[in-house]
N, C-alpha and C positions, 0 to 999 in steps of 0.2 A: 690571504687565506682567512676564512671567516671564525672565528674564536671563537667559543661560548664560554663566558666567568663564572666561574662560580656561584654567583647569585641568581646567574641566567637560568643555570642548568637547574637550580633548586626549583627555580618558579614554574620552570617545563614538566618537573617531575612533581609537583603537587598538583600542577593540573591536568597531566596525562594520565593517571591512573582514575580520577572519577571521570574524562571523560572516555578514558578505554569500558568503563562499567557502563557509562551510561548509552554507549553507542551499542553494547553488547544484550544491555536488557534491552532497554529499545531495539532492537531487529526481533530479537527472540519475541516478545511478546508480538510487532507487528506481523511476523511472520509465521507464528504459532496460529492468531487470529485468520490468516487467511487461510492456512492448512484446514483447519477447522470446515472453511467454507470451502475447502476442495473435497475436501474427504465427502462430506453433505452430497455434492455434486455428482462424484464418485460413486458412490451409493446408491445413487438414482438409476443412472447410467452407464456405469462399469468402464473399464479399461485400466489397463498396468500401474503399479506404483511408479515403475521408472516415468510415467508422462507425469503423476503429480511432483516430482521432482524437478524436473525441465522447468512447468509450470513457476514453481519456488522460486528456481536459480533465474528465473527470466521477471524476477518481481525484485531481486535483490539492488540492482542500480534504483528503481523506484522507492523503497524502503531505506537507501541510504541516504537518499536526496532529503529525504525528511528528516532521519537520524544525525546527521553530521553536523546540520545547525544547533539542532537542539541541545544534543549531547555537546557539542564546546560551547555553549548557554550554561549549560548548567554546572562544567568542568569548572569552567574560569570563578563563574557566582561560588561552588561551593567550595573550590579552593582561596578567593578570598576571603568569604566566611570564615574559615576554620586560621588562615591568617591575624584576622580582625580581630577574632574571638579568644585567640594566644595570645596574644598583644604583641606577635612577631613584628606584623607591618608598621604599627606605630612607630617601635625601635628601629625599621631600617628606615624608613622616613625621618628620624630624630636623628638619625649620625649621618643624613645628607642626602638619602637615595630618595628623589621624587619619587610621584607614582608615575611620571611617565616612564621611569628609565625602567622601571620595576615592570611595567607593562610592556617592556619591546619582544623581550621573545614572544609574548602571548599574540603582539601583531605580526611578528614573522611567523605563527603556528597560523594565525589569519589568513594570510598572505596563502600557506601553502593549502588548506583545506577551500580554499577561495580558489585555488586551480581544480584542484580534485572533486568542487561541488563545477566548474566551469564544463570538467569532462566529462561526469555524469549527464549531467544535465543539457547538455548541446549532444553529446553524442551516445553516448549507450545506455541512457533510459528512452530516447524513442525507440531504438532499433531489437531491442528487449520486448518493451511495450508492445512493439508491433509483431515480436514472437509469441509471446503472452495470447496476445488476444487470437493467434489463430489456432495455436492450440486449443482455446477455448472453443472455438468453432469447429474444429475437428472432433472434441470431446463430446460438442450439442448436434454437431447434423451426422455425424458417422454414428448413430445407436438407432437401439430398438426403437426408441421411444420418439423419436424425428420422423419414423416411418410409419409406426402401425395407426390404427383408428378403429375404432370400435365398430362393427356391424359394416366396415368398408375393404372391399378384396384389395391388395396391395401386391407388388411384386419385387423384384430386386436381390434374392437372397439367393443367388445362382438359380434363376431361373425359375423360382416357386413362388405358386401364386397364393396365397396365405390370406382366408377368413378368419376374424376372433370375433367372439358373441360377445365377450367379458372382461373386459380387464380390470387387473385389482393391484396392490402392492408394486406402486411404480414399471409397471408394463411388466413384472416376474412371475405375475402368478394370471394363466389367461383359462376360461373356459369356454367350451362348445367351438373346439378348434379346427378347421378346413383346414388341408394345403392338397393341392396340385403340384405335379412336376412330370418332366419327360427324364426318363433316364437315358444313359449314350447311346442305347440300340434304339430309342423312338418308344419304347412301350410306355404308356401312361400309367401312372400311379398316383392313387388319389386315398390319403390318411386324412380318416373324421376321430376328432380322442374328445372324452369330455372336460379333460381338465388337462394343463401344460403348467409346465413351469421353466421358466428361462434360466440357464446361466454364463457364463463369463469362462472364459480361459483368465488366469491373473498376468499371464506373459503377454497374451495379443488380445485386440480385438476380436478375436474368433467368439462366436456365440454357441450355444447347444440348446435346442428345445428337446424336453422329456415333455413326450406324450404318455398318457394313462389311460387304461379303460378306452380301448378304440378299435377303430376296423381299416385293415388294409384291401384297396382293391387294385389289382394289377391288370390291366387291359392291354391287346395291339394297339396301334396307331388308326385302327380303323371301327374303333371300338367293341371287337369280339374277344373271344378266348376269354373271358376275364374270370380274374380268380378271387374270392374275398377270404380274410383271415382275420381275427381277432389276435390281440396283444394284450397283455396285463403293464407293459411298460417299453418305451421305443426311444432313442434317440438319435434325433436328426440334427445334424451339423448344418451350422447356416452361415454364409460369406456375410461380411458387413456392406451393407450400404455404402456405395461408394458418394460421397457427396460432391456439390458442387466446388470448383476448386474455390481458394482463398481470395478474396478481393487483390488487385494488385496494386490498385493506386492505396495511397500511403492519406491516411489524416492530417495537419498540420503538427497535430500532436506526436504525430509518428518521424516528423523529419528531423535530421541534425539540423546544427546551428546555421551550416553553410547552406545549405539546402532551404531553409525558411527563407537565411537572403535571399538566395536563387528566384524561388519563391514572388519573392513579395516585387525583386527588381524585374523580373520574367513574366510577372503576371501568368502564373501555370493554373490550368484551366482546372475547373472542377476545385479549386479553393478560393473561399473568400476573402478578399484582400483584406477588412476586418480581421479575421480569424487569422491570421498569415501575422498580422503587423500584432495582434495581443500576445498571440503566439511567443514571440520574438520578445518580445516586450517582460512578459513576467518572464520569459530564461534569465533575462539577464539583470533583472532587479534581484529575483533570488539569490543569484551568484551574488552580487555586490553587496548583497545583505551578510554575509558572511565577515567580511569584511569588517564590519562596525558593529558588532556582537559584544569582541572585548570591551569599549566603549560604555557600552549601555550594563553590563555585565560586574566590572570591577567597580566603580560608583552604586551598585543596589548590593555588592557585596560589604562595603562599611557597615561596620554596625561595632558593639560594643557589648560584653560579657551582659549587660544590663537588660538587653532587645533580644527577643523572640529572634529566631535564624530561619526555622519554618515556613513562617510567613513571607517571609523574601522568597526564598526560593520558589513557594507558589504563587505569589503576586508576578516572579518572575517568569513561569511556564507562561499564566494569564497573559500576560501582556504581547510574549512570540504568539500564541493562539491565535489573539485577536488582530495581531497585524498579520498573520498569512493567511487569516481568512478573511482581510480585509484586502490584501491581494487579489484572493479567490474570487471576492465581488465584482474587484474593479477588471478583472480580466474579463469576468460574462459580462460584465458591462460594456466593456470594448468590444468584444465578441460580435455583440448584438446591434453594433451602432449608433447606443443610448449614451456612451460618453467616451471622449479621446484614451487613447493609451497613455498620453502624457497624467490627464486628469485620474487618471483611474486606479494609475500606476507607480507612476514617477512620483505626485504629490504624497500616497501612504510613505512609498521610501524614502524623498525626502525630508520629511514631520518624523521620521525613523531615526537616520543617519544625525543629521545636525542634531533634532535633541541628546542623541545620544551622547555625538562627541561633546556639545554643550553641560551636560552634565559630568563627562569625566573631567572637561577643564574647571568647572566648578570646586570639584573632588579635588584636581591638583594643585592648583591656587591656591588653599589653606591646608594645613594641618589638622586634624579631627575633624573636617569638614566633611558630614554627608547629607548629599544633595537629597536624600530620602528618607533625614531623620525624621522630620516632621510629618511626611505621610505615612510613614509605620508607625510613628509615637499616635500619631491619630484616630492608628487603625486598633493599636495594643490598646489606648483607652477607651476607645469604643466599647469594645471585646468586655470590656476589664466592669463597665456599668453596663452593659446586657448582663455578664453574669452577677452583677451583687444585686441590681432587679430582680432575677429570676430568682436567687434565693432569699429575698426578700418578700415576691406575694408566694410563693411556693412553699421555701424551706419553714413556713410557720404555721403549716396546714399540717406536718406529717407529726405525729404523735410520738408522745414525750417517750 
């Protein structure tokens, strides 16, 4: 049975509280961000809050995938800072305790956010993703605004055939408006109004045009009897647009892990084997990046009551950034057939992994050994002569 020591359990719980923070502000802001751009959306085009919720919950495996690295990046860094910076880890280091033994639970917390990024990411950010996006497409081809056209008759709204002269305020507000329509006995009815305005049920799609200032005229089928009548305000109920259904074939992006195999050994038509094998390729360097986080993470967290803490932490965001978007390149680069999966891919996370573990075994091979004193001492002096320049041609120009 597996035991956790008392030193174990300390080091789990200085690091799981910043990174349960940091996983928690990260979703909220990422996910606040894209609310933002549904509501936008929304606005435009209407339809229920419960669909921009679905929306939400169908972006959340997406938004963790990004969250989970980051935040135990920043868990582990700021819990060894704050370590460093007590002079705790000096002292268990000085009565015997490497850093390696002091890092093992943080590679068994690896180990297990390295299955839970493996499940995400192979399987329920495509099948999300691929909910995601038809949602989207439901929200852009089932509205007003996918149908109408200015100065062009249209049909579709149970049966009415619908002229606008004008449209203004995202298809809401229309004037000089036609519609046609047969009612269930066959008689013809035909509403001219000069101004309309659209709106929304907030429960369904269901729409309502209010007419203003118009004439009703009621005919047979043969076009006699007819009767006209003025309105000062009318409204007419309008079915939605039924759209075309959703695409069924699935993107590379949209398929699970086994599915890509499938995929790429199958040779399944309508994907490019490129795209099939980048595909494949960044899931599973992502996932393995997890992995070797601790690594790069505990070594840029040494430092000393003397050294800026700040700075680490953001040199440390800096550096995750540029290596997932140095991912992001080598995957359109495989994509496109301009360079291997191996080259594009394998070699960012390789140059990743080794230096990383290269710098923790630096780190645990000596005592007050950090592998990043000299590039932060570099960066603090730097800093330190920009500012006594600046108040040097500056600070003797401002009056006594």
């Amino acid at each position: 049975m597996f035991h956790l020591s008392l030193i174990d359990r300390y080091m789990l719980r200085r690091v799981c509280w910043p990174l349960a923070a940091a996983i928690v502000i990260g979703m909220a802001a990422l996910l606040l961000e894209r609310l933002i751009r549904l509501l936008d959306l929304f606005a435009n085009r209407g339809g229920p809050l419960t669909l921009i919720l679905k929306m939400l919950g169908n972006l959340v495996p997406h938004y963790l995938a990004i969250a989970i690295p980051a935040a135990f990046f920043v868990g582990i860094l700021f819990a060894t800072l704050r370590l460093s910076n007590d002079s705790e880890l000096d002292v268990m280091r000085a009565s015997g305790l490497s850093l390696r033994r002091l890092a093992a639970p943080m590679l068994v917390m690896a180990v297990v956010l390295t299955v839970a990024s493996a499940i995400i990411l192979g399987f329920l950010q495509p099948y999300t993703r691929y909910a995601y996006r038809a949602l989207v497409y439901l929200v852009t081809e089932t509205s007003w605004n996918s149908a109408i056209e200015r100065g062009a008759f249209f049909s579709g709204f149970g049966g009415k055939t619908i002229l606008i002269g004008d449209i203004a305020d995202g298809g809401r507000t229309l004037k000089r408006v036609f519609i046609q329509e047969t009612d269930e006995n066959g008689n013809n009815i035909a509403l001219s109004a000069q101004t309309g305005e659209l709106t929304n049920d907030p429960a369904t799609f269901s729409l309502t045009l209010i007419l203003r200032d118009g004439v009703r005229v009621d005919s047979k089928p043969d076009g006699t009897a007819g009767k006209a009548s003025t309105f000062g305000e009318s409204k007419l109920p309008l079915e939605v647009v039924a759209p075309e259904p959703f695409r069924t074939a699935r993107k590379e992006s949209e398929l699970s892990l086994w599915e890509l195999v499938r995929a790429h050994v199958e040779e399944w038509p309508g994907l490019g084997k490129d795209d099939v094998v980048a595909e494949l390729n960044y899931r599973i360097v992502r996932t393995l990046t997890v992995l070797f986080l601790p690594f790069l993470a505990i070594p840029m967290g040494l430092t000393s009551r003397r050294q800026p803490t700040s700075i680490r932490i953001v040199v440390g965001i800096a550096i995750l950034i540029v290596y997932y978007q140095a991912l992001q390149f080598g995957q359109n680069m495989a994509e496109n057939g301009r360079m291997s999966s191996f080259v594009g891919l394998w070699v960012p996370f390789l140059v990743f992994a080794l230096g990383s573990v290269y710098l923790f075994y630096v780190a645990n091979s000596r005592l007050n050994q950090d592998p990043f004193g000299m590039v932060f001492g570099g960066i603090d002096d730097s800093w330190k002569w920009l500012r006594a320049q600046w108040l040097t041609l500056f600070g003797r120009r401002r009056p006594a």
